[in-house]
Every structure is written in C-alpha cells, then in structure tokens.
C-alpha positions as a Markdown table, in Angstrom:
| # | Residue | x | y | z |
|---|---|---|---|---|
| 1 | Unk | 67.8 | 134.9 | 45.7 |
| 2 | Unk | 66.3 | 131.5 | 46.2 |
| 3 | Unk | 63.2 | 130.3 | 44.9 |
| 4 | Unk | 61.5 | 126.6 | 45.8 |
| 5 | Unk | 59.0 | 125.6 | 43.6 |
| 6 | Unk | 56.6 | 121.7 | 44.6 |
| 7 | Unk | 55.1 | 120.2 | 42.3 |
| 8 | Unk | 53.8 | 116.9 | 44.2 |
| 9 | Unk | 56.3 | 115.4 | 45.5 |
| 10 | Unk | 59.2 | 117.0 | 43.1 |
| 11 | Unk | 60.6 | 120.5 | 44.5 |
| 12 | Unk | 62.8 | 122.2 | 42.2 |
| 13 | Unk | 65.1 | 125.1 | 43.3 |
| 14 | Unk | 66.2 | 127.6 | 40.9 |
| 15 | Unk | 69.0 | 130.1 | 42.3 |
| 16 | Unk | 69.1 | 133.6 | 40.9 |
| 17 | Unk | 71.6 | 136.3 | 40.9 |
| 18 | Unk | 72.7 | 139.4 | 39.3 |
| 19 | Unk | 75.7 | 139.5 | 38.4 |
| 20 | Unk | 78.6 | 136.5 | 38.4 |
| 21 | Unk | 80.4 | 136.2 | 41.4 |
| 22 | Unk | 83.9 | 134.0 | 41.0 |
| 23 | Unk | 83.5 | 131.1 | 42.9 |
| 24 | Unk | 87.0 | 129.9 | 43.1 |
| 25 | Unk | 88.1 | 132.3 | 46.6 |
| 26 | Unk | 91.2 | 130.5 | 47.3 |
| 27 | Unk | 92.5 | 133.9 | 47.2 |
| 28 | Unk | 91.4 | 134.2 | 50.8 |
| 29 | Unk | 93.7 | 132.0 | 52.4 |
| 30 | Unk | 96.5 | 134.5 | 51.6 |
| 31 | Unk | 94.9 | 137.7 | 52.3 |
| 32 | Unk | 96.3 | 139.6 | 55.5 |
| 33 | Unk | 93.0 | 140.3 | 56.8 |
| 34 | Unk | 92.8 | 136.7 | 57.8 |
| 35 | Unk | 95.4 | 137.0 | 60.6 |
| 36 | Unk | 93.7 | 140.1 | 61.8 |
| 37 | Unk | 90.9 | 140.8 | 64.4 |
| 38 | Unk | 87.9 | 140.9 | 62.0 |
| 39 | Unk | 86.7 | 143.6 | 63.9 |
| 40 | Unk | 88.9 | 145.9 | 62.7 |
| 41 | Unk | 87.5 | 145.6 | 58.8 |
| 42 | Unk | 83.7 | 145.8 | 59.8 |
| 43 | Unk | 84.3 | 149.2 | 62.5 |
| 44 | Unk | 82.6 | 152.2 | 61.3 |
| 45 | Unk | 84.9 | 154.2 | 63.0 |
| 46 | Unk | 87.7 | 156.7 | 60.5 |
| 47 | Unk | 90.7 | 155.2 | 62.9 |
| 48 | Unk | 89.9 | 151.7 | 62.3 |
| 49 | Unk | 89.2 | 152.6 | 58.3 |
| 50 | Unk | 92.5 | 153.8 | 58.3 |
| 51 | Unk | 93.7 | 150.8 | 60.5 |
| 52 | Unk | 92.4 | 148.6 | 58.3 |
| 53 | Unk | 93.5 | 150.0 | 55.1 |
| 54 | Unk | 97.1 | 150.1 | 56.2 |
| 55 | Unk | 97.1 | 146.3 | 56.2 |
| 56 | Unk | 95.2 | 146.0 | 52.7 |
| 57 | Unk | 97.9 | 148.1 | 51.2 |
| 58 | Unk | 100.4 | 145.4 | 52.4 |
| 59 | Unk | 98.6 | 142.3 | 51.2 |
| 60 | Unk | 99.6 | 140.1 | 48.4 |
| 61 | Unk | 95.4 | 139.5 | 47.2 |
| 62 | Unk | 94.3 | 143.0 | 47.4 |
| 63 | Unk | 93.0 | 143.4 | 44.0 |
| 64 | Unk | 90.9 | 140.0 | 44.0 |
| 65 | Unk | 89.3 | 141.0 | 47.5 |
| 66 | Unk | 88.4 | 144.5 | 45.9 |
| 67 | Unk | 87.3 | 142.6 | 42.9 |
| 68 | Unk | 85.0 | 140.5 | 45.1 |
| 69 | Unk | 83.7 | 142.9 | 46.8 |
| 70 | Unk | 82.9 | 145.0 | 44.1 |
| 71 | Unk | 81.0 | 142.6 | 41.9 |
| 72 | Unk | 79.0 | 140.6 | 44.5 |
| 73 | Unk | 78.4 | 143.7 | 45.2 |
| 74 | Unk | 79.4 | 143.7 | 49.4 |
| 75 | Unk | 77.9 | 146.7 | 51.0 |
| 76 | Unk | 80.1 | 146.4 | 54.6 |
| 77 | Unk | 83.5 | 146.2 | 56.1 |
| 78 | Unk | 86.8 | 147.2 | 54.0 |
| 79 | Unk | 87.8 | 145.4 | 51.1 |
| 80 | Unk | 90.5 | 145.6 | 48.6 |
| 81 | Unk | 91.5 | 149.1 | 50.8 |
| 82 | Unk | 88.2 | 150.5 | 50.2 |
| 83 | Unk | 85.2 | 151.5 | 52.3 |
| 84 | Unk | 81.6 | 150.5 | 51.7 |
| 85 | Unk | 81.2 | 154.8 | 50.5 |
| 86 | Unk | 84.4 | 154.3 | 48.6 |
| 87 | Unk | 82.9 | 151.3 | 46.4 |
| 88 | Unk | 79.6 | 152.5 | 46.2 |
| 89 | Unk | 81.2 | 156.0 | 44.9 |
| 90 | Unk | 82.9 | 154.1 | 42.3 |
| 91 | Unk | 79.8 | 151.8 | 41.5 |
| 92 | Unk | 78.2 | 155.0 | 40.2 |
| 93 | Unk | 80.2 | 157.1 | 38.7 |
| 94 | Unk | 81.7 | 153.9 | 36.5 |
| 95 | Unk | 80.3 | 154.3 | 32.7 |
| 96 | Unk | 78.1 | 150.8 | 32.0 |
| 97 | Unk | 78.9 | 149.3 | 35.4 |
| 98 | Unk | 83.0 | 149.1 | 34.3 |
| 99 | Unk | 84.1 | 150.2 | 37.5 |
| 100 | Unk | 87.8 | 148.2 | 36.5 |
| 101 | Unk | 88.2 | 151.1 | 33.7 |
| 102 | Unk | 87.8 | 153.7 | 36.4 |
| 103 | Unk | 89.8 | 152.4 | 38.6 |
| 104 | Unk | 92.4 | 152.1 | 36.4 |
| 105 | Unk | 92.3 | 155.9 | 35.1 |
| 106 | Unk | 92.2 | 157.5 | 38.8 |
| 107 | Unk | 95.6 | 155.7 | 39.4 |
C-alpha cells in the first residue's frame, strides 16, 4: 500500500507493507519456470497443475520461489510446486504464521 501525502509543495510518500518480502530475487534468473510458457504456472486447470509441478520438482531455486511466494503472500499461479489452495492451506494451519516449521514436519 502506497500513501501520498502534500503539504504545499512537498509530497511525501510513505510505503507500507505487511510483512518483509526479500528484495534480492536474483534467484529468478535460475528458476525453470523462466524457460517455460508462463501459461502453464497461472492455468487453473489439474493437468497443467500437475504440468507445472513436474518442472518445479526439477528446479535448482524451488525453495526460494515457495518462500516468495509464501511470505509476499502470492495468491495465483504455482510456486515452489505448490498451488494457490496448497499455500493458503498451509498459511492456516501454520502455528504463529511459521509455515517453514510445517513444512518441514509434513516432509
């Protein structure tokens, strides 16, 4: 959230968020995704689900993409091998937002 506040000719901006999102993503530039149709992560369809979390199970930066997408928090598209339901299931069953811990016992 953004807010713009004037006060004559000085306008101050004060940026808000609720949580803090890593801004270093260099991660990125070595995820498989990248060299896919990005189609395929952001289908609602189960086949291209499944698709698409065939090539997350093969890529080098799938725990900082799940990461990402689970703090920011990103409601759409596959992430980390995980659907949107998959990460919001996770978001509330995790004890004081510690969805890591969670994750960590289910494997």
């Amino acid at each position: 959230m953004v807010e713009a506040t004037t006060v004559g000719t000085d306008t101050s901006v004060a940026i808000h968020t609720s949580v803090a999102i890593d801004t270093d993503q260099d991660w990125r530039a070595y995820a498989l995704c990248a060299k896919n149709d990005p189609d395929l992560f952001f289908a609602a369809g189960a086949l291209e689900h499944k698709l698409a979390k065939t090539v997350c199970r093969g890529c080098p930066v799938r725990s900082e993409c799940l990461s990402y997408a689970m703090d920011a928090p990103v409601d759409h598209g596959v992430w980390g091998g995980m659907t949107e339901r998959e990460r919001r299931r996770y978001r509330r069953r995790a004890p004081h937002g510690d969805w890591r811990a969670l994750l960590a016992n289910s494997a």
